[in-house]
KEMARTI-160351 format. One line per field, with one value per residue (C-alpha): x, y, z. Coordinates in steps of 0.001 Angstrom, whole numbers, plus 500000, padded with zeros to 6 digits. Layout:
<pts>
x: X;...
y: Y;...
z: Z;...
</pts>
This chain:
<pts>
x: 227754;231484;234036;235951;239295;239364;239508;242467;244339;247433;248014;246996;250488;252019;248684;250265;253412;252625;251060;252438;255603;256808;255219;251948;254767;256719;253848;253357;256963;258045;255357;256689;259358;256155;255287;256616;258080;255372;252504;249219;248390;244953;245785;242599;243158;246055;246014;248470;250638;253858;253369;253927;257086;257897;256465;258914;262166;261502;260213;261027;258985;256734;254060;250377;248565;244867;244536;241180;240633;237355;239359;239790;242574;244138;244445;245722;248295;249187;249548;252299;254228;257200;256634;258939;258273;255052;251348;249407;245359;243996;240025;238697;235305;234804;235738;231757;231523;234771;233845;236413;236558;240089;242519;245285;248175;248273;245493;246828;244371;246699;244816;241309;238986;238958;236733;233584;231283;230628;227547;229688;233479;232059;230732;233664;236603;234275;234387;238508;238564;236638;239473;242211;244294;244611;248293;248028;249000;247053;249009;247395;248050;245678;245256;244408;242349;241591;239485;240880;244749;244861;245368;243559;245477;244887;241216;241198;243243;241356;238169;239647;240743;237403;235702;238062;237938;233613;233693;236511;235722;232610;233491;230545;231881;233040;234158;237112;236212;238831;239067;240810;237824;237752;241074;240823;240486;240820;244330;247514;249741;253552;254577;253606;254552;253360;254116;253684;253445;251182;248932;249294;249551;250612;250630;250722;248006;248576;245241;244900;243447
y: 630655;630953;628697;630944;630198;632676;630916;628948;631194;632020;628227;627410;626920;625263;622563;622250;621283;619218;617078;617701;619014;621384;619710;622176;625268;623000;622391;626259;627082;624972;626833;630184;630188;630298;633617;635930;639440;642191;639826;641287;638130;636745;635038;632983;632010;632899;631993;633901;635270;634021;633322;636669;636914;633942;635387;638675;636490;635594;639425;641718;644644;644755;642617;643919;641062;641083;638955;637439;636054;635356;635151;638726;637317;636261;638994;640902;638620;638440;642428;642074;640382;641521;641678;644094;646924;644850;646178;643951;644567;642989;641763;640720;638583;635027;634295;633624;637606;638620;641131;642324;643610;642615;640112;638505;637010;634353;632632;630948;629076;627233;624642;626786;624477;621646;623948;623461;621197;619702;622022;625452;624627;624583;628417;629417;627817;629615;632803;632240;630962;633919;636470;634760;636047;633751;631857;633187;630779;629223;627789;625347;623124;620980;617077;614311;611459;608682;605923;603411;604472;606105;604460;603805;606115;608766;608221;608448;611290;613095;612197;613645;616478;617193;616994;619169;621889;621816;621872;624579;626825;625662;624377;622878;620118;616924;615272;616546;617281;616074;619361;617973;618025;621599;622681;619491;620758;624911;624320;622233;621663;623294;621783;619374;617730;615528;615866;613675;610087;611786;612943;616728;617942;620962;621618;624911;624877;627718;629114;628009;630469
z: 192978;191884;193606;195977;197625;200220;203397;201881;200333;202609;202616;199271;198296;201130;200836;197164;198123;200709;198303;194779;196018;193150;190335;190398;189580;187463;185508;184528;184838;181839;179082;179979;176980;174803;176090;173071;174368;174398;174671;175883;178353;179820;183098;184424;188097;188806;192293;194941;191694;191930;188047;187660;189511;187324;183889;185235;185317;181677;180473;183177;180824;178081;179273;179472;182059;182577;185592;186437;190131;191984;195502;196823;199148;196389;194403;197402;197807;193774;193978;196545;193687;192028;188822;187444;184671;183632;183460;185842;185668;188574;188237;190833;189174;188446;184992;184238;184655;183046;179921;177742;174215;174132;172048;173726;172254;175269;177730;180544;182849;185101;187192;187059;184119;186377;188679;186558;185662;181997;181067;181750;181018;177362;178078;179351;176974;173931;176146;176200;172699;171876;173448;171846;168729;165478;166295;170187;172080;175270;178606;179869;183019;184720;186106;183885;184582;182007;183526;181360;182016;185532;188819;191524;193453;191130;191225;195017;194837;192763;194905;197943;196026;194804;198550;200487;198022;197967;201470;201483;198431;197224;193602;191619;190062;191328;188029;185766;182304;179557;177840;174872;172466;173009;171816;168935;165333;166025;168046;167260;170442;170193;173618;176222;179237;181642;185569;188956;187470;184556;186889;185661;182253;181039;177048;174948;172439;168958;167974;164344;161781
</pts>
C-alpha cells in the first residue's frame, strides 16, 4: 500500500518548520528560476501546494501542471491555492498508478523519492525518466545521508524521521536511497544547493539527449 499523509496533512507544514524551519521551502524555492515560461510541468508530491503559489510568483500564466498526490487532503488543500492564470490538473493516485502519455519539459519531485524503498524507487525514477523531454529539466529536493560524511545527529534524525512518518502515513521504507546513480550518465546537473548543515539537497538535473 501507498504511503498516505492524510491524517497529517493540515499540520504537515507547521511539523516542517518546527523542525527544518524554512529550509524544506528554501530547498524548492531556489530551482524555480529553472522553470522556462510555458513549461508543461510534472509535479510528484506536491504536498499542501504552496509550490504552486510559488511556481505562480515566477509565471503567473502559461504553465500547464499535472499534479500527482496520493493524500486526498492534500490535494484539497493544494486546490485552494492561488495559482494564478495557470492550468493545474489535480490527480489524486500514488505515483506507482500515475499513467500518462505525456512529455514534460520539467519533473519536480520535491521531498517524495525518499518515500520508497530500494527495489521500487528504480521503477518509479524510469517511470519519471520515461515522461521527461530530451534537455527537460528535473527539480529535485530531498535529504542526504552519506554514512561516511553525515553526523550522528543526522543519522538519528533521519531515524526518527523515518518512524513517525510509518506510524503516521505508512511509508515502506526505512532507509534513504542515494538516488544519484540514477540521474548519473543520462543527466548533467545545471544547479545545486545544499540546505540545513547539508542535510537537504536540492539540484536541477537537464535530461541529456
Amino acid at each position: 500500500m501507498a504511503a498516505n499523509y492524510d491524517k497529517i496533512a493540515r499540520v504537515y507544514d507547521l511539523l516542517s518548520r518546527m523542525v527544518f524551519g524554512r529550509h524544506i521551502e528554501q530547498a524548492q524555492v531556489c530551482m524555480l528560476d529553472h522553470v522556462p515560461s510555458g513549461s508543461s510541468i510534472l509535479i510528484v508530491g506536491g504536498g499542501t501546494g504552496w509550490i504552486l503559489e510559488k511556481l505562480s510568483e515566477e509565471h503567473p500564466q502559461g504553465l500547464q501542471i499535472d499534479y500527482v498526490e496520493v493524500s486526498g487532503q492534500m490535494i484539497a488543500l493544494s486546490q485552494k491555492r492561488n495559482y494564478e492564470k495557470n492550468k493545474v490538473n489535480f490527480i489524486n493516485v500514488p505515483i506507482e498508478e500515475f499513467i500518462s502519455n505525456k512529455s514534460y519539459d520539467v519533473i519536480i519531485t520535491p521531498f517524495v523519492l525518499d518515500n520508497f524503498s530500494a527495489d521500487k524507487v528504480g521503477s518509479i525514477f524510469e517511470k519519471l525518466d520515461g515522461r521527461l523531454k530530451v534537455n527537460g529539466k528535473w527539480l529535485y529536493a530531498d535529504f542526504v545521508y552519506d554514512k561516511v560524511k553525515s553526523t550522528l545527529w543526522q543519522k538519528l534524525l533521519l531515524k526518527v524521521m523515518y518512524f513517525f512518518f510509518r506510524i503516521t502515513s505508512g511509508i515502506e521504507t526505512q532507509e534513504l536511497v542515494s538516488m544519484d546513480k540514477y540521474f548519473a550518465g543520462s543527466y548533467e546537473i545545471q544547479f545545486e544547493a545544499a540546505h540545513y548543515f547539508k542535510f537537504i539537497r536540492s539540484a536541477v538535473y537537464r535530461k541529456l539527449g
